[in-house]
C-alpha positions in Angstrom: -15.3 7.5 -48.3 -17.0 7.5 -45.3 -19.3 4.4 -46.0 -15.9 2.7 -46.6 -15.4 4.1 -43.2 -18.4 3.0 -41.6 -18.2 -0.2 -43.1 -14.7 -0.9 -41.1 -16.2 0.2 -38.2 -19.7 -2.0 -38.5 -16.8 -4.7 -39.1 -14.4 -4.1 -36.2 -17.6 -4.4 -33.8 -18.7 -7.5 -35.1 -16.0 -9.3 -35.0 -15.4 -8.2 -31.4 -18.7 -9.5 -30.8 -18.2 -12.8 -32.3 -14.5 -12.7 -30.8 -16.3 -12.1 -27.3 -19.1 -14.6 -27.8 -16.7 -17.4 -27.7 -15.0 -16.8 -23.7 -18.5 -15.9 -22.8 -20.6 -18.7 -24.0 -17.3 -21.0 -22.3 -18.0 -18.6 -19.0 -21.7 -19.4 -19.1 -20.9 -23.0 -18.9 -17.5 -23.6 -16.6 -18.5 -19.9 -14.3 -22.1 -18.3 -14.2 -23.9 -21.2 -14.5 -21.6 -23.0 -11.5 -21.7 -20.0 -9.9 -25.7 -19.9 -10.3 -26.1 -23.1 -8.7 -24.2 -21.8 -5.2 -27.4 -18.6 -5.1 -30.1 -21.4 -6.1 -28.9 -23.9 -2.8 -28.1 -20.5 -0.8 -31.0 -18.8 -1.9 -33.9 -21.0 -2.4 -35.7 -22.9 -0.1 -38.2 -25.9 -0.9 -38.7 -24.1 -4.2 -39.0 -20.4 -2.8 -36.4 -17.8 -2.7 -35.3 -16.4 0.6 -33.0 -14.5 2.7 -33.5 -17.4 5.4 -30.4 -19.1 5.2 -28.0 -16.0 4.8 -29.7 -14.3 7.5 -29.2 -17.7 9.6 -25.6 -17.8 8.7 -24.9 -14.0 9.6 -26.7 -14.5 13.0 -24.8 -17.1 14.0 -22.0 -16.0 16.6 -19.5 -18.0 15.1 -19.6 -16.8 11.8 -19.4 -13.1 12.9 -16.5 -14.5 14.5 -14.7 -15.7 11.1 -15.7 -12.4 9.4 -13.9 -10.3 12.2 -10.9 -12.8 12.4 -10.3 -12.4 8.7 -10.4 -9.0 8.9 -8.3 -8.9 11.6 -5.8 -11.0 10.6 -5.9 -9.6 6.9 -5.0 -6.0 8.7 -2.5 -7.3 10.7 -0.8 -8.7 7.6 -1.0 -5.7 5.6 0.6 -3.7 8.6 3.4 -6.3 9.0 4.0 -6.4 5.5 4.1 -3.2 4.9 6.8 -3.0 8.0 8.7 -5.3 6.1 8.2 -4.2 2.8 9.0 -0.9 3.1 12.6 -1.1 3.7 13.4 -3.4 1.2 11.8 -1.2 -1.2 13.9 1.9 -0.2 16.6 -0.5 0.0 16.1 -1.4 -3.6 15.9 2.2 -5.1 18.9 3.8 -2.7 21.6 1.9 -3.0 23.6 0.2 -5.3 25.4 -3.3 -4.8 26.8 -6.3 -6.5 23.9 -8.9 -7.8 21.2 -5.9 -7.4 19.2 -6.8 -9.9 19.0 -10.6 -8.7 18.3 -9.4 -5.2 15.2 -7.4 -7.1 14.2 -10.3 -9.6 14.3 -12.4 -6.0 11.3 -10.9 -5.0 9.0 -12.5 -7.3 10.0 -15.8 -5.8 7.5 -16.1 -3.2 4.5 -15.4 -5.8 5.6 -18.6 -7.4 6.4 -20.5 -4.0 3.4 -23.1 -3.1 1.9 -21.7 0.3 1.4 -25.6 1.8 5.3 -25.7 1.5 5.9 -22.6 3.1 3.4 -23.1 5.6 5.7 -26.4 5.9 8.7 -24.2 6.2 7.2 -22.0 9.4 6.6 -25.7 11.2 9.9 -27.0 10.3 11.5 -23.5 11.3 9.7 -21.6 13.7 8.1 -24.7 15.6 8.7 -25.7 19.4 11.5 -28.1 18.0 12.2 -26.2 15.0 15.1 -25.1 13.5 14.9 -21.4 15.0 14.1 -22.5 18.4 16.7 -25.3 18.9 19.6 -22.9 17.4 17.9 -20.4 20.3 18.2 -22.6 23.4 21.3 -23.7 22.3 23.0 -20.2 22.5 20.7 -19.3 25.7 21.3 -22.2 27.6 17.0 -22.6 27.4 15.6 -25.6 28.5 12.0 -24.0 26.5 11.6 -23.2 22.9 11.6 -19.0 23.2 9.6 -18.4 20.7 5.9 -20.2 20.1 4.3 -19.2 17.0 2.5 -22.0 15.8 -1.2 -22.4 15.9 -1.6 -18.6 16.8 -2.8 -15.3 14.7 0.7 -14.5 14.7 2.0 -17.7 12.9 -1.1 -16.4 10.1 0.2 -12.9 10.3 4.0 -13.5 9.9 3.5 -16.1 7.1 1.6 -13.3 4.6 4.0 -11.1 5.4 6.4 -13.9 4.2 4.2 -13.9 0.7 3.5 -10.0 0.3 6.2 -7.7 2.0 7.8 -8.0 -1.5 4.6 -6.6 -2.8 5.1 -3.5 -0.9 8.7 -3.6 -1.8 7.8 -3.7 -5.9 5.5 -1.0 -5.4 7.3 1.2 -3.5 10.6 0.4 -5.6 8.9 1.6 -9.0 6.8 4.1 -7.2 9.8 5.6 -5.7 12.7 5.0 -8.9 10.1 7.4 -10.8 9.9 10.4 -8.5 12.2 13.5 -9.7 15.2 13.4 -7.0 15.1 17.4 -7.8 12.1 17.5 -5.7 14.8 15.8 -2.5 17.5 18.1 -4.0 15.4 21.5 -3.9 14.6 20.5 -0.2 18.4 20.1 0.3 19.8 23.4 -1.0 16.5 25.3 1.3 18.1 23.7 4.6 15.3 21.0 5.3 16.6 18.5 7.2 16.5 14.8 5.2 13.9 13.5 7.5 11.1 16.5 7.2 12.1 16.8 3.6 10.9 12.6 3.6 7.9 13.5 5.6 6.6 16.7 3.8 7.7 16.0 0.2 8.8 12.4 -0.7 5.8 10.1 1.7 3.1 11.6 0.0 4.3 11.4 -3.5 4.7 7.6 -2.2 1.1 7.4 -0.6 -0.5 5.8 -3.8 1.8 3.2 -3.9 1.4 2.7 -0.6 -2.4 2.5 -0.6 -2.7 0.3 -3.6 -0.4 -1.9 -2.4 -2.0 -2.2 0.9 -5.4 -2.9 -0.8 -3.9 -5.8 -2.4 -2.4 -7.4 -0.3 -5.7 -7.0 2.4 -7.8 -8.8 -0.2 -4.9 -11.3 -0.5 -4.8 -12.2 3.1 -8.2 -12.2 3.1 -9.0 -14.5 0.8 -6.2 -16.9 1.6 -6.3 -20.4 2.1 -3.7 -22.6 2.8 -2.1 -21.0 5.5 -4.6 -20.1 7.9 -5.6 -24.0 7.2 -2.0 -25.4 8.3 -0.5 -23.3 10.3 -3.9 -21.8 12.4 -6.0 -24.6 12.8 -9.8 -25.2 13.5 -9.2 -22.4 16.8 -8.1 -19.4 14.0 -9.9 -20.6 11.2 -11.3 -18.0 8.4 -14.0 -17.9 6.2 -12.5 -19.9 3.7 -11.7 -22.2 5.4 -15.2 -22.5 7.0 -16.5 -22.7 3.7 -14.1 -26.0 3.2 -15.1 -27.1 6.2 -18.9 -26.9 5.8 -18.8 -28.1 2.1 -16.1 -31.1 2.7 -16.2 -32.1 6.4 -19.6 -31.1 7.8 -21.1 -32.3 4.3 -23.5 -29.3 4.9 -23.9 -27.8 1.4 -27.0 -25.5 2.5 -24.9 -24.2 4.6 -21.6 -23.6 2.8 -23.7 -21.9 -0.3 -25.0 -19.5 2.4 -21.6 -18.6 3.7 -20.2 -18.6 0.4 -22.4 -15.9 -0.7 -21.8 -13.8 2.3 -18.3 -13.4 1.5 -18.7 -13.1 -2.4 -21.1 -9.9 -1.0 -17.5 -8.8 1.0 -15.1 -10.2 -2.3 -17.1 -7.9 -4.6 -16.8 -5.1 -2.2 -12.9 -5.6 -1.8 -12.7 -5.8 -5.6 -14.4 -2.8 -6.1 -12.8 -1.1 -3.4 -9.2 -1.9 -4.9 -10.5 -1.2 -8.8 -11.7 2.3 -7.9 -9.2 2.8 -5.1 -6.5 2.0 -7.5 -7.9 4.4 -9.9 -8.3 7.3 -7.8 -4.4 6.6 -6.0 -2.6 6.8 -9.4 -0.7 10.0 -9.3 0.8 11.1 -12.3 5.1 9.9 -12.5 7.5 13.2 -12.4 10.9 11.0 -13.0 13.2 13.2 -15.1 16.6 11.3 -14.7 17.3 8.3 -12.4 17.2 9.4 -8.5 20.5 9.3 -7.4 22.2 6.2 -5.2 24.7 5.2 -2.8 27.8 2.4 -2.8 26.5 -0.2 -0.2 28.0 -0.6 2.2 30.4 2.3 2.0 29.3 4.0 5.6 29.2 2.8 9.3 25.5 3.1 9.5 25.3 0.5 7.0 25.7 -1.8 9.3 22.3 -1.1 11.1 21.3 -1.9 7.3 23.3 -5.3 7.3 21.6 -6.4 10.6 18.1 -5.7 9.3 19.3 -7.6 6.2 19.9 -10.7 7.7 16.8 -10.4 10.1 15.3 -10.3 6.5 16.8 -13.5 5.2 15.9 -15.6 8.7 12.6 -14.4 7.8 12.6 -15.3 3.7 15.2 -18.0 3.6 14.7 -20.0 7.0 11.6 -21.7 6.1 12.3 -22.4 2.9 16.1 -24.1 3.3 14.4 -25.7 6.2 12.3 -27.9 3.6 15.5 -29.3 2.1 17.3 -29.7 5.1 14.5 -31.8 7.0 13.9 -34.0 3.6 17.9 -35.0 3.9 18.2 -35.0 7.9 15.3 -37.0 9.6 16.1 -39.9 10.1 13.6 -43.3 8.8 13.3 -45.9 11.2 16.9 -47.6 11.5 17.4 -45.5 8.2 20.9 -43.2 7.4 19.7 -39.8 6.9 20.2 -38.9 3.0 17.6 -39.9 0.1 15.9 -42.3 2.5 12.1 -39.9 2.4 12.5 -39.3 -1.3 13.2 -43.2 -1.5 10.2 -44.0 0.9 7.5 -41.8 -0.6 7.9 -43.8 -3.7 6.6 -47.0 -1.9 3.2 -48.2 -1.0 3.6 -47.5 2.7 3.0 -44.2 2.3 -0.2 -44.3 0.1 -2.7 -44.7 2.6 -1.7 -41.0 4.4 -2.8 -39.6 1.3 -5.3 -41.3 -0.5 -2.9 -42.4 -3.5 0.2 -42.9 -4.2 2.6 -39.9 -4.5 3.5 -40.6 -7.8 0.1 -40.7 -9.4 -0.1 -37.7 -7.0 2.9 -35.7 -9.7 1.4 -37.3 -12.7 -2.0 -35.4 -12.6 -0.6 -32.3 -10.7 1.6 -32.3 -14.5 -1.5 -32.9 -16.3 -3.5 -30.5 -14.3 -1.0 -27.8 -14.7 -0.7 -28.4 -18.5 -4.0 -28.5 -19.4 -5.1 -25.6 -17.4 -2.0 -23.5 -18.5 -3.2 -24.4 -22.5 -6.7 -23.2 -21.4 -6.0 -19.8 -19.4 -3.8 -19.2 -22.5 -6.7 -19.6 -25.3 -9.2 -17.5 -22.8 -6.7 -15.2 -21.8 -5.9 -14.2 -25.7 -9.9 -14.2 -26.6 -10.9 -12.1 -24.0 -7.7 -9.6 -24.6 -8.6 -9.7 -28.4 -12.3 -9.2 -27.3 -11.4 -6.1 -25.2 -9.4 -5.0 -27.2 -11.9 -4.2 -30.4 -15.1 -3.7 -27.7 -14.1 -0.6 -25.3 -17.3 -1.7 -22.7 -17.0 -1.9 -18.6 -20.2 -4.0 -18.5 -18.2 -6.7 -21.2 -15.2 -6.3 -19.0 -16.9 -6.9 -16.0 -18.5 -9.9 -17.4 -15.3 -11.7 -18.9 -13.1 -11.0 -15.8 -15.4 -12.3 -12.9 -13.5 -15.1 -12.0 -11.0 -12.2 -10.3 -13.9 -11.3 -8.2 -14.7 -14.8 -6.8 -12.2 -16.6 -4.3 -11.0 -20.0 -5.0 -13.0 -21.7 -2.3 -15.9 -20.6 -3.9 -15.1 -21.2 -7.1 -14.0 -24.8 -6.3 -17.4 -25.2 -4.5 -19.1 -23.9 -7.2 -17.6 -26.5 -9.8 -17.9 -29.3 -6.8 -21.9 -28.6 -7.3 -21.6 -28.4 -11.4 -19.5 -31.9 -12.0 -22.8 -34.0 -10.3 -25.5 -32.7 -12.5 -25.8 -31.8 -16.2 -24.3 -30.4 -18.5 -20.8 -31.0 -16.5 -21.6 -34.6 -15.1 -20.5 -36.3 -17.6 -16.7 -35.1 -17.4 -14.5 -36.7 -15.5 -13.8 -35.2 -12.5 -9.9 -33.9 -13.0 -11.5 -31.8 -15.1 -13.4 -29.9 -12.8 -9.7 -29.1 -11.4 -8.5 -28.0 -15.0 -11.7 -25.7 -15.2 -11.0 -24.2 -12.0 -7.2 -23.6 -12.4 -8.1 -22.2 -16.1 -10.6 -19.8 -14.4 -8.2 -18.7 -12.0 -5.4 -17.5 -13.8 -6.3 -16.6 -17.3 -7.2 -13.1 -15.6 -3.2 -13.1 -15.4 -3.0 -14.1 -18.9 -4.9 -11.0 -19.5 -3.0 -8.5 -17.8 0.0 -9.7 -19.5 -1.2 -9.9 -23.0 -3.6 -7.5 -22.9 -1.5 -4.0 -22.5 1.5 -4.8 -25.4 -1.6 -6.4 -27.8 -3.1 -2.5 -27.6 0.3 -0.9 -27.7 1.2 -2.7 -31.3 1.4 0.0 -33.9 -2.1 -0.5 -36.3 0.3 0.3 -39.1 1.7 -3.1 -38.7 -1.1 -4.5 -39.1 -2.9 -2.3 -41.8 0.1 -3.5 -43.9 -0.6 -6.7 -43.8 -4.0 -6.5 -44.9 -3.3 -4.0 -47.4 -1.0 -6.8 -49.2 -3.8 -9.3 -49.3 -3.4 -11.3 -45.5 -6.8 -12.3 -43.9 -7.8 -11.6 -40.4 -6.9 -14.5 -38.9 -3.4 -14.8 -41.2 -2.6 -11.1 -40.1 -3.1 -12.4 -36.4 -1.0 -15.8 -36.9 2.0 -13.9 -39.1 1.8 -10.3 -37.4 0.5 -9.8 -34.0 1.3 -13.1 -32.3 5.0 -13.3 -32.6 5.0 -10.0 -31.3 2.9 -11.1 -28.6 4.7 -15.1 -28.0 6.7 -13.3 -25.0 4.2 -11.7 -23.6 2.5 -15.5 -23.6 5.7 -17.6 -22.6 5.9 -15.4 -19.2 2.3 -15.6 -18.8 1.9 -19.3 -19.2 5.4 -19.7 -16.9 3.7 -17.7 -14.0 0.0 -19.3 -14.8 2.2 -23.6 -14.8 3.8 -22.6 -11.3 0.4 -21.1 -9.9 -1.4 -24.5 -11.0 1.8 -26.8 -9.7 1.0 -25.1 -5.8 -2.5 -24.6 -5.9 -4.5 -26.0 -3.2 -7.4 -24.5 -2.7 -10.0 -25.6 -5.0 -7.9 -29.4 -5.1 -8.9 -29.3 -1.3 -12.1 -28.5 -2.5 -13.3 -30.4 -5.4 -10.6 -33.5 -4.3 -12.6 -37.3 -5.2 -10.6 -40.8 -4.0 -7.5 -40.5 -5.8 -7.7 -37.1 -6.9 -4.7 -35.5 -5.0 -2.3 -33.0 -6.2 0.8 -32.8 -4.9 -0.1 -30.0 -2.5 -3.3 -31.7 -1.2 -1.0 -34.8 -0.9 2.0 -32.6 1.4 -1.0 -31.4 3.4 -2.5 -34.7 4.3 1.3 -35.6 4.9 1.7 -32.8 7.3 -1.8 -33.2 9.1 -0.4 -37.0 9.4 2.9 -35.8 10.9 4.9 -37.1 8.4 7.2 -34.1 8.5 10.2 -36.3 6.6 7.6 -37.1 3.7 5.6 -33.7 3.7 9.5 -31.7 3.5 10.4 -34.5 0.9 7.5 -34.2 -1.5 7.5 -30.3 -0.7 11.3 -30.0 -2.3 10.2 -32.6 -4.9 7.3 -30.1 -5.8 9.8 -26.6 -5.5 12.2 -28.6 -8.1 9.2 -29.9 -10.3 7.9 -26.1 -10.8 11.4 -24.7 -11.6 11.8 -27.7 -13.7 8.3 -27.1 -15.4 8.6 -23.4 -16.1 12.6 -24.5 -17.5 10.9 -26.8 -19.9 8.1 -24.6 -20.7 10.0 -21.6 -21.5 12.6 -23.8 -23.8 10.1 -25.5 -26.3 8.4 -22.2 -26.2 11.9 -20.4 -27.1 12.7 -23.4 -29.7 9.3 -23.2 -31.4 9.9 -18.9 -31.3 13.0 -19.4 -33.1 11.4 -22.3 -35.5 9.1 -20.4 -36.7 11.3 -17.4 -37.1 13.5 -19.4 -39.4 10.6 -20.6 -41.3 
């Protein structure tokens, strides 16, 4: 009995070893080996290794510069977020109101909102002839825009908070939703007034929330992109974007690998910092019934609530309405406001702003997003199968390194891999699908990954008791129980790929240009009329893509149920 034993154990490791083997020979090729060619140019020097060119890079006044800016502005993110973020999440778990639970499912939009279209949205809205500021000097009588935001650490700082105040407000929401209201109710019957008894028993049953939250959204802000890019410029520029700029602009690859490696030092720091910070901040949940809430609005000091709501919306709905509003109200040449930009970015006047024409643009942003959603699927599943039979941190650490690496990097690493073997012989949209694989199959994983280990073994110890093979038992038994799981992680991983811009910016060649890379050369041409026009194009092609997605993935559910 126990050789039988040990034989289904000496079996369940190998297989996880030769499950593993496969996403790790695959990372070898599309990650470490990239990866290692970014320390070779940053590390070596006419054949020797040295320090010389980090050291050179880390002396230099303006890159110290960029490293305090980013942290900086990450911080100042985080805090505003967290401002706005905050209520919303009280919001959420005290009261009760018609359409709740879309006002709740509403804050996932922004994760799924391209950042060059709603760094499109903060110039159409909060610009010197914006939206904002025209409706302003109109009431005021002003003959200057009030408020000037743009090209400032403030337009940065208010556009993450756009992207992550609902990330404190999810956190918060669940954190809060599971605390036992007897704890508020004990306080209550002793005399403590509401305030204290928030200050001394409820905000530090919230602090873990409120720490993890913040960690996540610092690394966020730190590693973003797009929006420092657009709405910043070269004057508040941050690391990544100096990466860009040495790798694409300056042409200085020495250079780039240098400063690319300083902040992979800083991303693995962050990452670590949020892993075990995360770890150690997870309190254990006390809910014993739902905490109680309140009709809103049922009470004059609602109204304080109301005014911060719509504060909120300006903030969350402005830029984005703004999009659709400038695509059908600029006007074209001698041109009747309407469908005139959707009609003119269609013709071969506008192909020379952005390198191609905007319709081969949609075409490979499609195929990019398809291919790359099929491969963060496939790696996503081998790596959760792989951790889920091997229980080891170093073989967890290995097959989720992409998480650790920003975008930038990552695109530059590939840029390097796609000119010399064994990647030069691909095409180059490939190197796009590789990167957008690599990014989000770690989501993939942390979707799949938890309901894979919570299936009952019995399920599947019944199927091999009546005769069904591994791979049968996996096909018939585990992944329809898993095809949700999938469908909601290759929705979330097609919108991610649709509005990714980073590595596009990055490892863009002639007529390589996504439809974000294609907005952004729009915008940077001051076409605002075909930028807003592509930008709504691109908002309805995601919804329509996850639509489509989600109903063959439905049709083939139910397919193979009837089969």
């Amino acid at each position: 009995m126990a050789k039988a034993s040990d034989r289904r154990l000496n079996w369940r490791r190998g297989a996880g070893l030769a499950l593993a083997g496969l996403p790790l020979l695959f990372l070898a090729l599309a990650f470490f080996l990239p990866l290692g060619n970014v320390l070779l140019l940053g590390l070596q020097e006419e054949g020797r290794w040295t320090l010389a060119r980090v050291r050179a890079v880390l002396a230099d006044p303006y890159v110290r510069h960029l490293f305090s800016f980013t942290a900086l502005q990450a911080f100042l993110s985080t805090l505003l977020s967290f401002a706005l973020g905050f209520p919303l999440g009280w919001f959420l778990t005290r009261y009760r109101f018609p359409g709740k639970s879309l006002a709740r499912a509403f804050t996932l939009a922004p994760f799924v909102l391209p950042p060059i279209t709603v760094a499109l949205g903060f110039f159409l809205f909060f610009g010197h002839t914006g939206y904002l500021n025209n409706a302003l000097r109109a009431l005021l009588g002003l003959r200057e825009p009030p408020l000037r935001i743009l090209y400032s650490l403030w337009a940065v700082v208010l556009a993450h908070a756009f992207y992550n105040a609902p990330v404190f407000a999810r956190f918060i929401h669940a954190a809060w939703s599971s605390l036992d209201p007897a704890l508020e109710e004990s306080c209550a019957v002793l005399g403590v007034p509401r305030f204290r008894a928030f200050l001394t028993v409820t905000l530090p049953l919230l602090l873990p929330a409120i720490f993890s939250a913040a960690a996540l959204v610092f690394v966020l802000c730190f590693l973003s992109f797009a929006i420092p890019l657009s709405l910043g410029g070269a004057r508040f520029a941050t690391v990544e974007v100096a990466v860009y700029l040495y790798a694409r602009v300056y042409l200085d690859f020495p250079r780039a690998a240098a400063l690319g490696l300083a902040q992979l030092l800083v991303t693995l720091a962050l990452a670590y910092f949020y892993v075990r910070g995360g770890a150690l901040w997870r309190g254990p949940q006390a809910r014993l019934r739902p905490p109680p809430t309140q009709r809103f609005p049922s009470r004059p000091v609602h109204l304080l609530w109301i005014l911060w709501l719509l504060g909120s919306a300006v903030l969350f709905l402005g830029p984005i309405f703004s999009v659709f509003a400038d695509s059908l109200s600029r006007p074209l040449g001698g041109k009747a406001p309407g469908l005139a930009w959707y009609r003119a970015i269609f013709s071969p006047e506008q192909s020379p702003f952005i390198g191609t024409s905007p319709l081969g643009s949609i075409l490979l942003s499609l195929e990019i997003a398809g291919l790359s959603t099929l491969l963060a699927l496939l790696l996503g599943l081998g790596v959760s199968g792989a951790l889920r039979v091997l229980r080891s941190r170093a073989l967890e650490a290995l097959l989720m390194a992409p998480m650790a690496v920003s975008s930038v990097v990552l695109g530059f690493a590939l840029l390097l891999a796609f000119r010399r073997p064994p990647l030069n012989f691909l095409p180059d949209k490939y190197a796009l699908v590789l990167a957008h694989g690599l990014l989000f199959y770690p989501f993939v994983v942390r979707v799949v990954r938890p309901l894979w280990e919570g299936l009952a073994p019995a399920w599947v110890e019944a199927a091999r008791t009546l005769g069904a093979g591994r791979l049968r038992t996996f096909l018939t038994v585990e992944a329809p129980l898993l095809s949700q799981a999938l469908l909601v992680a290759g929705a979330f991983s097609l919108a991610l790929s649709l509005g990714e811009m980073t590595a596009a910016a990055m490892l863009s060649q002639g007529e390589l240009v996504t439809i974000p890379l294609a907005i952004y050369r729009f915008l940077s041409a001051r076409r605002f009329g075909a930028a807003s026009a592509l930008a709504s194009l691109l908002v309805l092609l995601t919804v329509a893509a996850v639509a489509v997605w989600e109903w063959l993935g439905e049709r083939t559910l139910r397919a193979h149920g009837q089969a």
